[in-house]
N, C-alpha and C positions, 0 to 999 in steps of 0.2 A: 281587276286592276289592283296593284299592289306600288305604294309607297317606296323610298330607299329604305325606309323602314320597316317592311312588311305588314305594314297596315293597308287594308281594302276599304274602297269607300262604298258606303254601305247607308247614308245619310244625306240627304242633298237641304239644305236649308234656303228657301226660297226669298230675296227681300221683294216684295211688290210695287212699294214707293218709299222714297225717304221722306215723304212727312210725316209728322206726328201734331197730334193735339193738346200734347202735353212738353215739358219743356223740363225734364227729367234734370238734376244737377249731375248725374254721373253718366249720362247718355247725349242729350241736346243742350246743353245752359244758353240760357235766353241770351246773353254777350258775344255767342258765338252763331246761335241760331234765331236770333230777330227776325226784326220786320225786314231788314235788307240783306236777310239770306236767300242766296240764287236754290233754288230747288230744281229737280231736274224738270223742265219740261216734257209735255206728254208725247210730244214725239220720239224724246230720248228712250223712252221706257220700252223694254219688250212687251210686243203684245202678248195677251195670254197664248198665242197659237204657239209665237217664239219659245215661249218660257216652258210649254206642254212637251214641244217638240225637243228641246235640250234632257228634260224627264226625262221622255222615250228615251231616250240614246243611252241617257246614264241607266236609266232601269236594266236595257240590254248589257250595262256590265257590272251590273254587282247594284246598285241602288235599291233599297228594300222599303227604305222608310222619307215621307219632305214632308217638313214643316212649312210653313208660310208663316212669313214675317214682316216688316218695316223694318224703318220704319213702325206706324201705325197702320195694319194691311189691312184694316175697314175701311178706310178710307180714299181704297182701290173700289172707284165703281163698278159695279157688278163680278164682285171675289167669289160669289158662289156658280157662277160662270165658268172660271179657272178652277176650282175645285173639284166641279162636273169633269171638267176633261182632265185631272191630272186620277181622281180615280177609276177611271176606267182605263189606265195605262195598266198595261200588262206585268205583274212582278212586283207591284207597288202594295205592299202589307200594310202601310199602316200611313193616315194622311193625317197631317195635325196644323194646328192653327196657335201663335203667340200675339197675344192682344192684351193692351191694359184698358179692356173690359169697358170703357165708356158707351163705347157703340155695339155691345152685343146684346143688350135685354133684346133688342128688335130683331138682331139677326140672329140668331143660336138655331131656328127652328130650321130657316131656310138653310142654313151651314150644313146642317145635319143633314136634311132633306137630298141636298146634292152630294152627299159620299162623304163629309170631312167626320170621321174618326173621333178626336180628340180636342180639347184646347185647353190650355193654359195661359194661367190670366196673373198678371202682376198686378199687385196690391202689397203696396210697403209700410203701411201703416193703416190702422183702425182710428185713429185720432186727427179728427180734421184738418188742427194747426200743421201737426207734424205733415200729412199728406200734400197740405198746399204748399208746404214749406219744399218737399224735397222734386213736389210736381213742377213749380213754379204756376201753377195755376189753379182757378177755383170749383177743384175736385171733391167732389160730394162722397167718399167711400162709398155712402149705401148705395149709389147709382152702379159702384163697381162689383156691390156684393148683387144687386139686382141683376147684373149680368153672368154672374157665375153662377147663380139660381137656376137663369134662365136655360143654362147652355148646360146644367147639372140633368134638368128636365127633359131636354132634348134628345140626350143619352150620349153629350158628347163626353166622356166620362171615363175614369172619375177625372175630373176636373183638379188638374195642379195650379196651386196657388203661388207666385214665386214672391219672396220676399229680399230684396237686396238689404242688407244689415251695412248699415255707415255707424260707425263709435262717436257718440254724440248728438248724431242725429237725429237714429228710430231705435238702437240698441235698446232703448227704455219698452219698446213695444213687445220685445219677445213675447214676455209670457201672456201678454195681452192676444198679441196674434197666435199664439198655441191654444189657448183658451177657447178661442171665437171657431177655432177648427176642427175643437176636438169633437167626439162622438158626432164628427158630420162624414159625408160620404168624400167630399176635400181633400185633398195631401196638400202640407203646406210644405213648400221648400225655401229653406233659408239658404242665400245666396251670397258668399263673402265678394266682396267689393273689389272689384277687382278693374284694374289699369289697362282698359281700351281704348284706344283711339289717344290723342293728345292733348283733348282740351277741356277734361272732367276734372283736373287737377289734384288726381293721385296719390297717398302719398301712405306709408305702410302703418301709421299712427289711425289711420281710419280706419282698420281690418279689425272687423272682428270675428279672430281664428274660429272655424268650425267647432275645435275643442270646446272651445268657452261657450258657445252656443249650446252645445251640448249638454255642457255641464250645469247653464243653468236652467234648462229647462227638465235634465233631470232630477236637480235637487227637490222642484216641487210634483215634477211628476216622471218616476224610475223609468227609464227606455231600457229596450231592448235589443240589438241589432240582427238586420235581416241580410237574407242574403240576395243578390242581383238579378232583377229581371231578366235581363239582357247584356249579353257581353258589350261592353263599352257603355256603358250606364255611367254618367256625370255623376248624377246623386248617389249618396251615399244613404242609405235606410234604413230607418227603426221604428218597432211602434213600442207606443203606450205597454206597460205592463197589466197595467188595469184592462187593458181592451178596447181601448177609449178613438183608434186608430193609427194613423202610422203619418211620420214626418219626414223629410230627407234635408240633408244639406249639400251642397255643391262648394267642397274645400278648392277650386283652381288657383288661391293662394298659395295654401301652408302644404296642400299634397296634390299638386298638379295633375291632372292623368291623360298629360300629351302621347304615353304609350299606347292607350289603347283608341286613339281618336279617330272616329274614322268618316268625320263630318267634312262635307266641302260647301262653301256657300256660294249663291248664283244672286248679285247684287243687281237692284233693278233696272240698269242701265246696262246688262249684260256682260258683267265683269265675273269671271269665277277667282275664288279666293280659297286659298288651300287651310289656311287659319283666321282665326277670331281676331287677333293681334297681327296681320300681314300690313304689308307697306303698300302691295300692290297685287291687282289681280292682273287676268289675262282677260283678253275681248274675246269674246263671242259674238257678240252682236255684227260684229262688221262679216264673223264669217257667215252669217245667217242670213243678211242680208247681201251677201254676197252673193247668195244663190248655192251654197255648198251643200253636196247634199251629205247623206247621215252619216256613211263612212268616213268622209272626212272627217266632220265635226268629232267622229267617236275619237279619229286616230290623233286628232287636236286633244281632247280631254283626257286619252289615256298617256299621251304626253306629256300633260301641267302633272298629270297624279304621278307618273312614274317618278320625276325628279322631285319629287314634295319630299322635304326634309324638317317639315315644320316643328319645333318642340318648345315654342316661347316660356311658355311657364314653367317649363322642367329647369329651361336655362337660367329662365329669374331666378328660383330658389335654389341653385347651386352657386349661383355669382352673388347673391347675398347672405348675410346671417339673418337669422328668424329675429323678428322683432323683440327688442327690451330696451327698457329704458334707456341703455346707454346710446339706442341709434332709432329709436322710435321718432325720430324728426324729422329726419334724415329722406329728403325727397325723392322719388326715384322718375325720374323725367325720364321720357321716353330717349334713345337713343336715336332713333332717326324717325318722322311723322310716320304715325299708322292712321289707315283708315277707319272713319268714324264708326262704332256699335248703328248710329242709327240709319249707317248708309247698307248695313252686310247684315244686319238682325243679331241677335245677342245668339 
């Protein structure tokens, strides 16, 4: 299946619930995701058979690689259940898990155990204040280092570390968090902050440019740059010259790379979303419980893909000038509401 763009999807990003345990200022802020936010109820949610059976279908046309998401997807009872049956779908190379690591010291083993591949664990600061400060709650880092241990062990690996950079924030933590990762078996990847969904309050004075990241982690230790795992690779990669390991950063600010995107995500309430930044998905769920069977559903999906014209962040950086002081204040408010990062997974 091929895009108006000529992009294949080749990526399926799973969300499992939209809750989470943490209250993220650029993802959930407690103002807008309190005590008297409606969450989805558990009958809205696709069962895992739902969620396995959509795989199938996309595997039969091009899907190679799903992630699982939230939301916080530990927090989906019995995830290595779903993991069981989405690795044993036929075509499916590579299965991976996105968690800020609170609840995996206990699960990594059983993860592993049932087929999951990989995981990557968010961690945006080493420094307690800063962590409670950007979590909105009273997160212990070592309990999050104690689950990227755990799941290092398991061999779901190597384990990517992802670090969201806010200017003012945690920028202070850079070298701290390159430090704490070097000569480990870890990829840390720095994440510039970036403007999803409409109630994280955005604003291009917070970015700080992959450049600068760079630059200052190579002043005290010289990088290198590498070349791409895999075509359509976000991160961008370098190691240590010393030998010390390797880092990546994810510029979707300053160098978007909507060309090569070949991700669709499946929200857990059975919405597919063609981008990160969409307003709106399509239902699945009603066709699934409608009783349709696989042809359909394939010639429903290869429909949302055929007309996918998605390129939000190529269009942000052509419709603005790059940050400097003369317009570093300057807010850039969503144009019409996108769906929230913690409803579709980052």
């Amino acid at each position: 299946m091929l895009d108006t763009l000529g992009r294949p999807m080749r990526d399926l990003r799973i969300s499992v619930t939209d809750r989470c345990n943490m209250r993220c200022r650029y993802c959930m802020p407690r103002e807008v995701f309190g005590a008297g936010h409606r969450f989805l109820p558990r009958d809205e949610l696709l069962s895992f058979e739902e969620i396995a059976r959509v795989a199938a279908v996309l595997a039969g046309h091009g899907v190679r690689k799903i992630r699982l998401t939230g939301g916080e997807p530990l927090l989906r009872r019995g995830l290595e259940n779903l993991v069981a049956m989405l690795a044993s779908i036929d075509g499916i190379e590579d299965l991976s898990l996105t968690t800020n690591g609170l609840l995996l010291a206990r699960r990594a083993q059983a993860l592993a155990d049932a087929g999951l591949n990989r995981v990557t664990v968010s961690l945006d600061a080493l420094d307690p204040a800063t962590l409670h400060r950007i979590a909105d709650a009273p997160v212990a880092p070592e309990r999050i280092l104690d689950g990227i241990e755990a799941a290092t062990d398991a061999g779901l690996g190597p384990v990517k570390v992802n670090m969201v950079v806010r200017r003012g924030v945690n920028d202070g933590e850079l070298i701290v968090m390159a430090n704490r990762f070097r000569h480990s078996p870890q990829v840390l990847r720095f994440i510039e902050y970036m403007d999803v969904g409409s109630t994280n309050g955005w604003r291009r004075e917070h970015v700080v440019p992959a450049a600068e990241i760079l630059a200052r982690i190579s002043a005290r230790w010289p990088l290198e740059a590498l070349p791409p795992t895999t075509p359509g690779e976000v991160a961008t990669r370098y190691r240590y010259a010393d030998g010390a390991g390797e880092i990546g950063v994810i510029h979707a600010v300053t160098a978007p790379f909507c060309h090569g995107c070949t991700r669709a995500r499946l929200s857990a309430d059975g919405r597919l979303y063609t981008c990160l930044f969409a307003t709106d998905g399509h239902d699945l769920r009603e066709l699934l419980r409608a009783g349709a069977e696989d042809p359909e559903i394939a010639a429903a999906l290869a429909g949302v893909w055929a007309g996918r014209s998605d390129r939000y962040s190529a269009e942000r950086s052509a419709a603005r000038p790059a940050a400097s002081p003369r317009n570093a204040r300057r807010a850039d408010p969503p144009a019409r509401p996108r769906v929230e990062m913690s409803y579709i997974g980052g």
